[in-house]
Backbone as CSV, one residue per row, in Angstrom:
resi,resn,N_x,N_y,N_z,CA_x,CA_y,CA_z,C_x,C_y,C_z
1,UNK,103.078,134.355,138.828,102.507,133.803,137.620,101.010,133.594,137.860
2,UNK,100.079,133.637,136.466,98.712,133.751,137.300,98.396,132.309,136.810
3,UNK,96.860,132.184,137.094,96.687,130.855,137.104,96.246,130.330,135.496
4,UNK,95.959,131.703,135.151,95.916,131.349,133.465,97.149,130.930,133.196
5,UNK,98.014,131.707,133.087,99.222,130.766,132.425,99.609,129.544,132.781
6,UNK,99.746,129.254,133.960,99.935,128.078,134.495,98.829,127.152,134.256
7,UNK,97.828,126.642,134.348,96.972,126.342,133.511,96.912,125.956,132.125
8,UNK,97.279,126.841,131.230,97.494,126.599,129.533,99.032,125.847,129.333
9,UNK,99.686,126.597,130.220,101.212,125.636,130.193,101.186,124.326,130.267
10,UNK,100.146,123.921,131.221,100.074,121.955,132.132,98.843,121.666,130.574
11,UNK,98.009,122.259,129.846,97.454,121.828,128.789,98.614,121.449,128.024
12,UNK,99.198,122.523,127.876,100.651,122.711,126.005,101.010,121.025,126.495
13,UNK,101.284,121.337,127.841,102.302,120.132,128.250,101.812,118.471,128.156
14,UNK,100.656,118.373,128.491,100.134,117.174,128.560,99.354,117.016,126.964
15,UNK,99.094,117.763,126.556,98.991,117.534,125.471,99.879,117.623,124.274
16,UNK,101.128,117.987,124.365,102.189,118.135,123.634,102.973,116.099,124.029
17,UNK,103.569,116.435,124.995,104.218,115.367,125.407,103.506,113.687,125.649
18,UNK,102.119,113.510,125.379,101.708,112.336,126.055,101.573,111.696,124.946
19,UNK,101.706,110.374,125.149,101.037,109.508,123.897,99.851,109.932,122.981
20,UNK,99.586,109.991,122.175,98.628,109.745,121.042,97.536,108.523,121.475
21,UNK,96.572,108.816,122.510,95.355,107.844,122.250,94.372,107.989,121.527
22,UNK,93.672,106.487,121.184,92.664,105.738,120.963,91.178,106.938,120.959
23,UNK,90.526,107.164,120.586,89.200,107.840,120.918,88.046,107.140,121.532
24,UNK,87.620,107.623,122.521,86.683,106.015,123.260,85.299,105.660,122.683
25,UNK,84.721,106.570,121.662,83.540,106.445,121.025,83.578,105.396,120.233
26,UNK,82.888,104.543,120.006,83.494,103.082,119.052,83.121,103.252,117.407
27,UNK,82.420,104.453,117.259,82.129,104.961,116.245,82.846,105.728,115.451
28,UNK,83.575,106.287,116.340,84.672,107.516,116.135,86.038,106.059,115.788
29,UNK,86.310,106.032,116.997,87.209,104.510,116.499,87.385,103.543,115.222
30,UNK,86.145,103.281,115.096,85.996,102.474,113.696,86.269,103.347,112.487
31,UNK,86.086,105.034,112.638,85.663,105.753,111.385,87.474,105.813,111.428
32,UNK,88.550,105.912,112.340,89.749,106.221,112.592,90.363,104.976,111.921
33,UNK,89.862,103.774,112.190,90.505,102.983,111.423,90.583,102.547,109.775
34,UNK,88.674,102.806,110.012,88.887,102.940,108.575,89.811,103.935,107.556
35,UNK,89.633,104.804,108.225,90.786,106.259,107.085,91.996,105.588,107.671
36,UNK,92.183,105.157,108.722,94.128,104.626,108.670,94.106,103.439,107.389
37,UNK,93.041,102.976,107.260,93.701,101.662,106.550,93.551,101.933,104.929
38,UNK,92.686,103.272,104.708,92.354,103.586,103.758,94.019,104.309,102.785
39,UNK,94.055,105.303,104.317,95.485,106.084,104.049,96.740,104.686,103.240
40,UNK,96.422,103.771,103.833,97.733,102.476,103.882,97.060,102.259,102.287
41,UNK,95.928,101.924,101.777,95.919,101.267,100.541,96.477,102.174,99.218
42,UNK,95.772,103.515,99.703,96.188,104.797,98.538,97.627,104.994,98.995
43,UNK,98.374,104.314,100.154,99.803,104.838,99.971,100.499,103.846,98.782
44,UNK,100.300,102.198,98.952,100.401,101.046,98.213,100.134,101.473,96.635
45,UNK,99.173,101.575,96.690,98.537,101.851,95.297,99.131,103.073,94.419
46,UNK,99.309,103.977,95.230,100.557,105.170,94.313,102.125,104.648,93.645
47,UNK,102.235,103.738,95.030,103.682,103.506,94.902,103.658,102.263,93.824
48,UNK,102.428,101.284,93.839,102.785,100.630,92.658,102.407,101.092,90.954
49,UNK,101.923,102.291,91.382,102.161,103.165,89.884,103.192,104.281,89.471
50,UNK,104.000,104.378,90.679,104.749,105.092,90.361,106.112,103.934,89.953
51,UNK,106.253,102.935,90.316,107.113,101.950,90.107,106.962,101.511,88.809
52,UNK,105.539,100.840,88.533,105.614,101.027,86.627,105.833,101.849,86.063
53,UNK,105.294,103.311,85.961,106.098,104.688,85.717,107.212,104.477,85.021
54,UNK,108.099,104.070,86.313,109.668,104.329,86.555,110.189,103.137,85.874
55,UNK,109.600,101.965,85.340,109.633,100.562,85.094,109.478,100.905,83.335
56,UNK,108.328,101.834,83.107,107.672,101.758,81.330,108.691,103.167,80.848
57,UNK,109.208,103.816,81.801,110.074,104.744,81.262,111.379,104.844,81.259
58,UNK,112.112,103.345,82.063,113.539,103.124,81.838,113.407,102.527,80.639
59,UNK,112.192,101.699,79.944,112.455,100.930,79.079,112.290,101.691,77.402
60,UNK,111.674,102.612,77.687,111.051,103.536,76.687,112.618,104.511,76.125
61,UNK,113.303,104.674,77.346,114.763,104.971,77.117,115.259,104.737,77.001
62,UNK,115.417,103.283,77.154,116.581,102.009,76.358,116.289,102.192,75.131
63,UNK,115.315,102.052,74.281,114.833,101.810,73.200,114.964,103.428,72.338
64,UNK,114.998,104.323,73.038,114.930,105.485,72.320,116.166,105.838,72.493
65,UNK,117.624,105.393,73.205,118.501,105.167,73.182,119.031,104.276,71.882
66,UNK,118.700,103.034,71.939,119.135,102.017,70.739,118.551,102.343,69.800
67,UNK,117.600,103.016,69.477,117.046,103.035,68.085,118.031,103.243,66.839
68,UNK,119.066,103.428,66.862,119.996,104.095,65.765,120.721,102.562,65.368
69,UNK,120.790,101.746,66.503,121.797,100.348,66.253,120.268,99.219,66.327
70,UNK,121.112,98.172,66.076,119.876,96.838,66.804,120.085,96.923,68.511
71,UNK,118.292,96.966,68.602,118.285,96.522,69.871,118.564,94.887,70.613
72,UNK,119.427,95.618,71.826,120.088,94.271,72.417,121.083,93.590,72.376
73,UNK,121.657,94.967,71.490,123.110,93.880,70.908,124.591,95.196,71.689
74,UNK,125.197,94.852,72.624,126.076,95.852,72.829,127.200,95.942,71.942
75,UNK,128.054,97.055,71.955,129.000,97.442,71.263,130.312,96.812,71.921
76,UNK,131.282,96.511,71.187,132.259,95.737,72.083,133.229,96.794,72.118
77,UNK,133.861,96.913,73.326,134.925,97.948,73.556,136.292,96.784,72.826
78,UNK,137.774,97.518,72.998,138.370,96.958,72.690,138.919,96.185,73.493
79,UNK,139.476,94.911,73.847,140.051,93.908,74.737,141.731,94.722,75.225
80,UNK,142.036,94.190,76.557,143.431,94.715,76.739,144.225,93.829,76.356
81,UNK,145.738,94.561,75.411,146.023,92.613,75.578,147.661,92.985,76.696
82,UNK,148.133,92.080,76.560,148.862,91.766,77.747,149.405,90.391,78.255
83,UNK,150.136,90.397,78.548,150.986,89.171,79.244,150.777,88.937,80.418
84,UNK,150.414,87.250,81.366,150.575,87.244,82.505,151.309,86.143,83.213
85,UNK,151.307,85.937,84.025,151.824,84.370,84.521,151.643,84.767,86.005
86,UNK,151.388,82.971,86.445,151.123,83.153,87.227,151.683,82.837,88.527
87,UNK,151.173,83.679,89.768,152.657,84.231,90.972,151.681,82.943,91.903
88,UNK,152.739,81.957,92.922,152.443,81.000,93.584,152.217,81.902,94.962
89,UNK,151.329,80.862,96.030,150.924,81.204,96.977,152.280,82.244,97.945
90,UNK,152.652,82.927,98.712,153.522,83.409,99.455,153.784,82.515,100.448
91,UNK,155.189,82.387,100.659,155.750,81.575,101.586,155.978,82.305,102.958
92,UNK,155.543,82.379,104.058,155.883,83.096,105.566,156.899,81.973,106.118
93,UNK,157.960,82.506,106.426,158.771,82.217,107.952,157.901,81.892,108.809
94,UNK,158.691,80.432,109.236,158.053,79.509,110.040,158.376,80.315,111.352
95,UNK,157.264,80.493,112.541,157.603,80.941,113.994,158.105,80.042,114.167
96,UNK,158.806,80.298,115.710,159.654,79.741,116.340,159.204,79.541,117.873
């Protein structure tokens, strides 16, 4: 094997497999945090518009649903009717 390959292999490797560090420039660092924290607000901020979205368009479908009856008022199915009475606790055989 020559020493090129072996060589690019111990790169793939140490750079494939090792932790994810820090960058030591404090400039570079700061600019890293800022876009992480930036990434975190535009993730927040989508998700609380996609939640009203999902919030102004269940309700938009209730309503475009009920429009034909009054809204808010459900339809009553019919009741079962039926006989019951009622069965006492079960008695177990006392161990011995």
């Amino acid at each position: 094997m020559s020493s090129l390959h072996r060589r690019a292999f111990l790169q793939f490797r140490s750079f494939a497999f090792n932790a994810p560090r820090r960058p030591r420039h404090p400039l570079l660092r700061i600019a890293l945090g800022l876009l992480g924290v930036a990434l975190l607000l535009a993730l927040v901020v989508v998700g609380v518009f996609v939640g009203a979205a999902m919030l102004a368009g269940g309700m938009l479908w209730r309503l475009w649903v009920q429009r034909g009856g009054r809204a808010g008022v459900r339809r009553r199915e019919p009741a079962f009717d039926g006989s019951y009475r009622v069965v006492g606790k079960a008695q177990l055989p006392l161990a011995h």
